[in-house]
C-alpha positions as MATLAB code, in Angstrom:
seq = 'XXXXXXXXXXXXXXXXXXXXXXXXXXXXXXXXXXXXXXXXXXXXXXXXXXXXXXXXXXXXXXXXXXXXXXXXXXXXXXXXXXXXXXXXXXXXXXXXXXXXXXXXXXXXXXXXXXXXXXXXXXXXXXXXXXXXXXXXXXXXXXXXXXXXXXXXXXXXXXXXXXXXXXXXXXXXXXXXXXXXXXXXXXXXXXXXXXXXXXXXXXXXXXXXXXXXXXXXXXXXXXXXXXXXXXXXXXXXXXXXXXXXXXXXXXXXXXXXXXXXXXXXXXXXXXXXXXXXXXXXXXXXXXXXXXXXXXXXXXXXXXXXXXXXXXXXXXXXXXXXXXXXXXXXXXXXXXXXXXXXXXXXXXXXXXXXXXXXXXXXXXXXXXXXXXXXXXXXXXXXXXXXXXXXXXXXXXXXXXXXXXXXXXXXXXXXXXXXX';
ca = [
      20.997  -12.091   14.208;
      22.830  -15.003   15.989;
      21.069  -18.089   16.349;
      24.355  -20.456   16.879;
      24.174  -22.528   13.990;
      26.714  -22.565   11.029;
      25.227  -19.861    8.966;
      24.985  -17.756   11.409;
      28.523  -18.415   13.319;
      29.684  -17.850    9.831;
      28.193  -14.327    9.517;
      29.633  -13.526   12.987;
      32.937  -14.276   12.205;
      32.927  -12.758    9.223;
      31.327   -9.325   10.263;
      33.756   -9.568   13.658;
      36.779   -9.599   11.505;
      35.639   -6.505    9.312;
      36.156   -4.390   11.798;
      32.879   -2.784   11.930;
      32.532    0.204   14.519;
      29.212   -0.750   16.451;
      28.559   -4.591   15.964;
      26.102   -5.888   18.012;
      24.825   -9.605   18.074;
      21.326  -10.733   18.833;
      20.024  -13.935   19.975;
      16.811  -15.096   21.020;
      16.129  -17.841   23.150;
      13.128  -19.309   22.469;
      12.871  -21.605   24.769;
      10.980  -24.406   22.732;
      13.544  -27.202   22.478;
      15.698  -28.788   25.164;
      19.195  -27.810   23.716;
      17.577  -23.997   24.014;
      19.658  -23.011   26.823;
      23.254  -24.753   25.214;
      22.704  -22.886   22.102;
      22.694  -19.508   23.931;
      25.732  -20.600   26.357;
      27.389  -21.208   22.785;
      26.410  -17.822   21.418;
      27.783  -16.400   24.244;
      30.949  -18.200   24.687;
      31.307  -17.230   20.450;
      30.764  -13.590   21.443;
      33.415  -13.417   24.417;
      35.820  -14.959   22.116;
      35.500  -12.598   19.594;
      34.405   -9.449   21.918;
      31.467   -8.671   20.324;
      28.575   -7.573   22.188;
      25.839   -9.859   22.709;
      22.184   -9.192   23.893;
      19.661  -12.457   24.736;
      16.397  -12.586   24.906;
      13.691  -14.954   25.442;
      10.600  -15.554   23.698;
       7.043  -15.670   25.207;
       4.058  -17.959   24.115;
       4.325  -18.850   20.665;
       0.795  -18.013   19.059;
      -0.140  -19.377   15.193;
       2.618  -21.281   12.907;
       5.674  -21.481   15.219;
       8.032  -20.559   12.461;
       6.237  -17.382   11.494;
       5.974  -16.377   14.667;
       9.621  -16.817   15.747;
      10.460  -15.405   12.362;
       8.255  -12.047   13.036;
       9.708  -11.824   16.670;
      13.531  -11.736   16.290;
      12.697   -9.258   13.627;
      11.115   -7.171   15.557;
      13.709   -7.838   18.275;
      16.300   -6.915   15.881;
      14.652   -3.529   14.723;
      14.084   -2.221   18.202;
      18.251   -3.572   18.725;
      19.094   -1.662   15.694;
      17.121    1.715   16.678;
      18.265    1.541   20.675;
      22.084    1.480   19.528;
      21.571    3.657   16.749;
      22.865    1.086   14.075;
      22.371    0.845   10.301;
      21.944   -2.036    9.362;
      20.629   -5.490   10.599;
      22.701   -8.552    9.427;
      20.547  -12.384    8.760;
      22.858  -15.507    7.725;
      20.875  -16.779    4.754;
      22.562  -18.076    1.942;
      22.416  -19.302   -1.445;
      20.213  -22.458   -0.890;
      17.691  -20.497    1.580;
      17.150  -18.088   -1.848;
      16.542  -21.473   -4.079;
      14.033  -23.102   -1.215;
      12.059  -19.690   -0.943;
      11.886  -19.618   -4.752;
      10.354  -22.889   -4.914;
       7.853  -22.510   -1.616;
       7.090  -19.037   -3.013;
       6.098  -20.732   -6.320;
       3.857  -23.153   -4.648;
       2.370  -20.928   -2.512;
       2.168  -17.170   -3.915;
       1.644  -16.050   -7.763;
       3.744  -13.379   -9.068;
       7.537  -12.182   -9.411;
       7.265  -10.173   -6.200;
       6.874  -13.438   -4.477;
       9.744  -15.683   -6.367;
      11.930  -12.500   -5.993;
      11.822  -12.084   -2.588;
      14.900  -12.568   -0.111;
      17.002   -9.786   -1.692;
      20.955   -9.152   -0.837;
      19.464   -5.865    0.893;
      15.742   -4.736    1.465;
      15.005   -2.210    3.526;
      17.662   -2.346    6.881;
      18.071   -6.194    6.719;
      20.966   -6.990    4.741;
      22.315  -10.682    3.794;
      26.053  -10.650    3.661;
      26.261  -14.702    2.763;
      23.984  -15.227   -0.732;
      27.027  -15.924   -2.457;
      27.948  -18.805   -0.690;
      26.492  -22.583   -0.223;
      24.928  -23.996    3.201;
      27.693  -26.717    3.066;
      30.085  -23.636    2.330;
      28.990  -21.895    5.393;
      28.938  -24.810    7.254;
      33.178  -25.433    6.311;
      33.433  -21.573    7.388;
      31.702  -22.223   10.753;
      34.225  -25.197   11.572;
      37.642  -23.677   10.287;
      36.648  -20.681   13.134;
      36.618  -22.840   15.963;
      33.812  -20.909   17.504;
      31.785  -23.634   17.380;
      28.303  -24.567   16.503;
      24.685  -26.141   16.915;
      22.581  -28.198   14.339;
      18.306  -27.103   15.184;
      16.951  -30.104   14.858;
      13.741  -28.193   13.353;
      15.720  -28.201   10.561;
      15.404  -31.736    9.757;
      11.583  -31.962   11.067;
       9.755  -32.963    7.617;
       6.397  -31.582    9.576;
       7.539  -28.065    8.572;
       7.125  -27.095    4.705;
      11.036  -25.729    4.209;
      12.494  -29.052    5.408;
      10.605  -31.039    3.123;
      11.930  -28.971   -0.316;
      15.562  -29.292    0.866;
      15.297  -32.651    1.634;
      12.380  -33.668   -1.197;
      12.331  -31.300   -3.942;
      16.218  -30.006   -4.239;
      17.711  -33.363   -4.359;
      15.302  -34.167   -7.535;
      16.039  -31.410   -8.822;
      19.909  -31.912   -8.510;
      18.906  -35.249  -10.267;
      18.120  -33.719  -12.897;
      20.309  -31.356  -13.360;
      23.540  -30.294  -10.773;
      22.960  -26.864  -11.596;
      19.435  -26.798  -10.471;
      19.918  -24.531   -7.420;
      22.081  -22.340   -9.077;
      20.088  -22.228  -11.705;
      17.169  -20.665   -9.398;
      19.239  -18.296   -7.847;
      20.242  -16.847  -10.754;
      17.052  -16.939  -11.947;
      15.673  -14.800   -8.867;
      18.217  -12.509   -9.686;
      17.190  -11.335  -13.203;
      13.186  -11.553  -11.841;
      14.431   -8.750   -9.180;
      17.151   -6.562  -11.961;
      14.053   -6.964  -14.476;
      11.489   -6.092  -11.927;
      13.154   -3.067  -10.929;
      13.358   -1.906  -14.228;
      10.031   -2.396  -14.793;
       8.818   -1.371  -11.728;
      10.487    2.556  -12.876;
       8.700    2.402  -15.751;
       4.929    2.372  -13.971;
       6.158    4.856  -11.874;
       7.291    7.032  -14.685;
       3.991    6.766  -16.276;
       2.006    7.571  -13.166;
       4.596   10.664  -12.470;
       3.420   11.916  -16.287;
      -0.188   11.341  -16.182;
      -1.887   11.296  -12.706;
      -3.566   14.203  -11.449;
      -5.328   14.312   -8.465;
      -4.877   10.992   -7.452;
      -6.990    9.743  -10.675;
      -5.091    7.905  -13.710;
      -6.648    8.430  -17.270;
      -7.832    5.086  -18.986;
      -6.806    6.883  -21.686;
      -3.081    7.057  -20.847;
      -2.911    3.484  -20.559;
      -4.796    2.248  -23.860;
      -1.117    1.837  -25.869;
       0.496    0.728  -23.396;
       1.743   -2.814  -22.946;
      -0.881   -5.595  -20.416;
       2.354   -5.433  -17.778;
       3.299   -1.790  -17.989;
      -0.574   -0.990  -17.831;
      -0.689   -3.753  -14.572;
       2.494   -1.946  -12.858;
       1.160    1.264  -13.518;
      -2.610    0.075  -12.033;
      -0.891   -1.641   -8.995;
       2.086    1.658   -8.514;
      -1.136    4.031   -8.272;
      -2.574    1.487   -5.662;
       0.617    1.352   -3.183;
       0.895    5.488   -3.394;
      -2.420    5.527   -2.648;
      -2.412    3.093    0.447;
       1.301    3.177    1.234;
       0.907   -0.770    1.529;
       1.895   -3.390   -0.849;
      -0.623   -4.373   -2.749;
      -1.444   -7.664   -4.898;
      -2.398   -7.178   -7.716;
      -2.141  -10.445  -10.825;
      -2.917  -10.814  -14.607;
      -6.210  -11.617  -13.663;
      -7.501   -8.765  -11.858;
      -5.818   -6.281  -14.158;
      -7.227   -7.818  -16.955;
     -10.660   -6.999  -14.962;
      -9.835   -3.826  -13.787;
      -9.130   -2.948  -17.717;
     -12.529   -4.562  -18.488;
     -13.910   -2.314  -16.498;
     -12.310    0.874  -17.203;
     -13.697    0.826  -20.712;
     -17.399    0.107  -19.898;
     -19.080    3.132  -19.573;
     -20.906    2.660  -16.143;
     -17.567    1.389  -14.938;
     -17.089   -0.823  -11.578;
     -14.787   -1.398   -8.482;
     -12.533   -3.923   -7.901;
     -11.532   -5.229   -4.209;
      -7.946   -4.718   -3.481;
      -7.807   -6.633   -0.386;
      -7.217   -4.760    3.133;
     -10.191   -2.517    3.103;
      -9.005   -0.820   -0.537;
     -10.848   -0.858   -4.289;
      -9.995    0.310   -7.408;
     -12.586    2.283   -8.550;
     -13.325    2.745  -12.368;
     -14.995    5.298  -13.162;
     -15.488    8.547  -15.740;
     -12.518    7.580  -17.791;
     -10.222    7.483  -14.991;
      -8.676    4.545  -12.685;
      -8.627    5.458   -8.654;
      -7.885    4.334   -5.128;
     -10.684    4.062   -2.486;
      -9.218    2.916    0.651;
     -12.939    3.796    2.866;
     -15.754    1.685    1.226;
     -18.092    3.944    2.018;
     -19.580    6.117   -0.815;
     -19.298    8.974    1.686;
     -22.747   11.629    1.555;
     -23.259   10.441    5.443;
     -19.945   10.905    5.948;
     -19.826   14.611    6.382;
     -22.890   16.350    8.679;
     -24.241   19.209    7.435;
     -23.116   22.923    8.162;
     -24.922   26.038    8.204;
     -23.399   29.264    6.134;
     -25.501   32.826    6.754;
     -25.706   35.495    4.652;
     -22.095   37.230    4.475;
     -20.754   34.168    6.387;
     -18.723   31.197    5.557;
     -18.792   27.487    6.769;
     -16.306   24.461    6.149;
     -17.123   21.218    4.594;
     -15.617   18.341    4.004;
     -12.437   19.973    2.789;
     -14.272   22.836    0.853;
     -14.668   26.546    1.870;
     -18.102   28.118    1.024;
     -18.415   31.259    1.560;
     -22.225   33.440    1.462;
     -21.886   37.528    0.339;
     -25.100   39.921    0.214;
     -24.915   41.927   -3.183;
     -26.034   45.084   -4.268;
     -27.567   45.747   -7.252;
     -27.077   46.126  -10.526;
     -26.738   42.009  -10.288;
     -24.678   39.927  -12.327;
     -25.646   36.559  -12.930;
     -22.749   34.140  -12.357;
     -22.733   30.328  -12.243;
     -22.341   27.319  -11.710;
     -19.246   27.398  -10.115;
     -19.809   30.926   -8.285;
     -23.988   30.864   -7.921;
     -25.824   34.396   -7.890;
     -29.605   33.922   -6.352;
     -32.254   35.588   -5.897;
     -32.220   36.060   -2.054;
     -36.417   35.954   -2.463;
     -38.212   32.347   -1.432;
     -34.461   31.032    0.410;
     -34.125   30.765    4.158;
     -32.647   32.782    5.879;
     -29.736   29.932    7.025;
     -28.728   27.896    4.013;
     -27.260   24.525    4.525;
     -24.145   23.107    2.956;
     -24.120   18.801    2.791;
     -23.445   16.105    0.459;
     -26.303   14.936   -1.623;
     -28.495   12.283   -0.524;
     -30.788   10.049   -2.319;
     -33.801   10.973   -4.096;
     -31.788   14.819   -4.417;
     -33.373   16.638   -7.352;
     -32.875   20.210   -8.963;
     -33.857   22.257  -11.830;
     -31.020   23.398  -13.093;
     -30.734   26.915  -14.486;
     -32.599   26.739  -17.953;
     -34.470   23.356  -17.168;
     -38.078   22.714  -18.194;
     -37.870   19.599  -15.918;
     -35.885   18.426  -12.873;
     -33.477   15.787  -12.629;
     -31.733   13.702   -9.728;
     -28.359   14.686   -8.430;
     -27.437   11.340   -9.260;
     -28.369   11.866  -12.947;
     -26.892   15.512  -12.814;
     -23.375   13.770  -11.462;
     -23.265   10.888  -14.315;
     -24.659   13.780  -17.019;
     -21.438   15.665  -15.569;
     -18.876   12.995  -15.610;
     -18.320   13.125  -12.165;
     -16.851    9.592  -10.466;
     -19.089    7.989   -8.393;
     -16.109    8.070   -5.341;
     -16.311   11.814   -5.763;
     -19.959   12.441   -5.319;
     -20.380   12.578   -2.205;
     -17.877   15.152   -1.647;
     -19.475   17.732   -3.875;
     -20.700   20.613   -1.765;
     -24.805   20.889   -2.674;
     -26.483   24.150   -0.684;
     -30.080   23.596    0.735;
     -32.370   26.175    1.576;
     -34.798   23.707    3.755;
     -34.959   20.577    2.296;
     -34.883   22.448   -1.663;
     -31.390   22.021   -3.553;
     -30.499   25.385   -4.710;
     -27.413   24.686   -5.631;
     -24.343   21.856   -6.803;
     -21.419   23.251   -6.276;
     -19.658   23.971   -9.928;
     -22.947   22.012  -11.627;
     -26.637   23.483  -11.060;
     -27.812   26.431   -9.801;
     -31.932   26.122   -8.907;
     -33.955   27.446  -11.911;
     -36.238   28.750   -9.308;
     -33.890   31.332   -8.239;
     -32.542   32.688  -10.543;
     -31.874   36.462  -10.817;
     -34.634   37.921  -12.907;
     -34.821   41.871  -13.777;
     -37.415   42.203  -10.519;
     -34.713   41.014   -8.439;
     -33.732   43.184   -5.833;
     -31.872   40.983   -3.211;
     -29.634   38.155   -4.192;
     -26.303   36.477   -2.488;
     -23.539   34.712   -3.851;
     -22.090   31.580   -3.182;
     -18.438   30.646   -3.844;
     -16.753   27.367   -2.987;
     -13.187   26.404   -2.998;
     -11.027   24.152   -1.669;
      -9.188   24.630    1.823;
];
């Protein structure tokens, strides 16, 4: 990525002279500043010299903060580049002092080591040949090439956040102590070695212990308040396959939570919420509880219907019967329609279940059961009408049972497609 000042002259001329099979140079012109035009002439003239292949482009309207937005286009710019010439890698020109001012506005701006670790030698396809070396250092590279180069005067425009800790906050710090920017890149260094390390450990927990997407409270109870945080926050990003924030503060809630017994949610951010619930820790990226999700389906006698990711199937028997239940229901075919429906439960659901001088809610049945209040509505429940005659692997309806007078009956498996 070739803007045409020093850093990134000096990453041209170093990558040119490395003989690298493929190297392509980008520039984009965004046309916001009168010397817009020059620096591409100089880009150019930089790439004839050296006969590396150049592609310019220009920028539309810039929309929001200026510098995000002309950071976000060249590197989207450079991505599509990198794909249309088949190319591994995409080069930027930071350097050592663009590490220490992103540590500090990081600091300021965004908790957490993710944040102060950020700007890495390599991450993903971007890679950052110069973080060994100085701006000044660059700078002396850029001039001993001859290629030439420009100064952006953005860079010295105190209006824009970046500017004002190199030309502010650094020098104090310098003050203080010479080795202050060294200091801060070394620093960033261990937080993204340590991190790493870290980071494997979460993992490794979540690779022994979740099942089903769910994570045991219970598997996290010895474990140390940052191990138990990576491991909370490593279960979120599988989930979501987004990065997720997640501090001291809201894993110190979400732990809070996932030893009361009722439980609770926690909002992620993005449309996603931990959900803590039955002893176990869980992802929900839909808020919705989900019963009105799924419509209901109809399943005759010897039939089968699909719902919501479970098979039940509906066989006459012949008798002698066997009673079987709750997770494969045998009912007397006597008093149940002729169509049964299969839905999620709905509020105000009751049943008897099998045994029962009373009824109860589904609701009740479900926290009696254990079952997590995200999973609820995905538990197949049969209707014959508007009667629930059966939960899938909970109740079967008291009311129809087999008796010894029973001389129809079906049964009712569900599983899993």
């Amino acid at each position: 990525m070739l803007s045409g000042g020093p850093d990134s002259i000096s990453l041209l001329a170093g990558l040119a002279g490395c003989d690298l099979k493929g190297l392509v140079a980008l520039h984009l012109n965004y046309g916001l500043r009168d010397a817009s035009d020059a620096e591409q002439a100089l880009c150019e003239a930089a790439c004839a010299q050296l006969g590396v292949e150049l592609v310019c482009r220009r920028a539309g309207t810039p929309e929001g903060n200026i510098q995000n937005w002309a950071r976000d286009l060249r590197y989207v710019a450079a991505e599509e580049l990198r794909n249309e010439h088949g190319a591994d890698w995409i080069a930027a020109g930071h350097t050592r002092d663009d590490v220490a001012e992103t540590v500090i506005y990081r600091l300021a701006t965004s908790p957490g080591r993710r944040a102060a670790a950020a700007m890495k030698p390599a991450s993903g396809r971007i890679v950052r040949p110069l973080l060994g070396l100085t701006r000044s250092e660059t700078r002396a590279l850029a001039a001993e090439s001859g290629l030439g180069f420009a100064d952006d005067a953005s860079n010295v425009d105190p209006s824009f956040s970046r500017v004002r800790i190199r030309k502010e906050v650094l020098p104090v710090l310098e003050e203080i102590n010479p080795g202050a920017t060294a200091n801060l890149v070394l620093t960033r260094a261990e937080l993204i070695e340590e991190g790493d390390f870290l980071e494997a450990l979460g993992e490794a927990l979540l690779d022994r212990e979740v099942e089903g997407g769910r994570l045991p409270a219970a598997a996290l109870r010895d474990a140390h308040p940052a191990l138990r945080r990576l491991a909370i926050r490593a279960l979120a990003e599988r989930t979501t396959g987004e990065a997720v924030s997640f501090s001291i503060e809201q894993a110190a809630d979400a732990w809070r939570l996932a030893n009361k017994p009722e439980g609770g949610s926690l909002d992620l951010g993005r449309g996603h919420r931990l959900l803590l619930e039955a002893g176990t820790i869980a992802v929900e990226t839909d808020s919705a509880e989900g019963h009105d999700d799924e419509p209901g389906v109809e399943v005759s006698p010897g039939g089968s219907a699909i719902w919501a990711g479970w098979e039940v199937n509906s066989a006459t028997l012949d008798p002698p019967f066997e009673p079987a239940g709750p997770d494969v229901a045998t009912l007397d075919s006597a008093g149940l329609a002729p169509v049964l429906t299969v839905r999620g439960w709905q509020p105000g659901d009751r049943i008897q279940p099998l045994g029962m001088d009373g009824s109860k809610t589904l609701q009740d049945l479900f926290t009696d059961a254990g079952v997590p209040r995200s999973d609820r509505g995905r538990v197949p429940v049969v209707v014959s009408g508007e009667e629930v005659v059966w939960v899938a692997g909970l109740a079967i309806a008291n009311r129809h049972r087999l008796r010894p007078e029973t001389t129809a009956a079906i049964r009712l498996r569900a599983a899993r497609t």
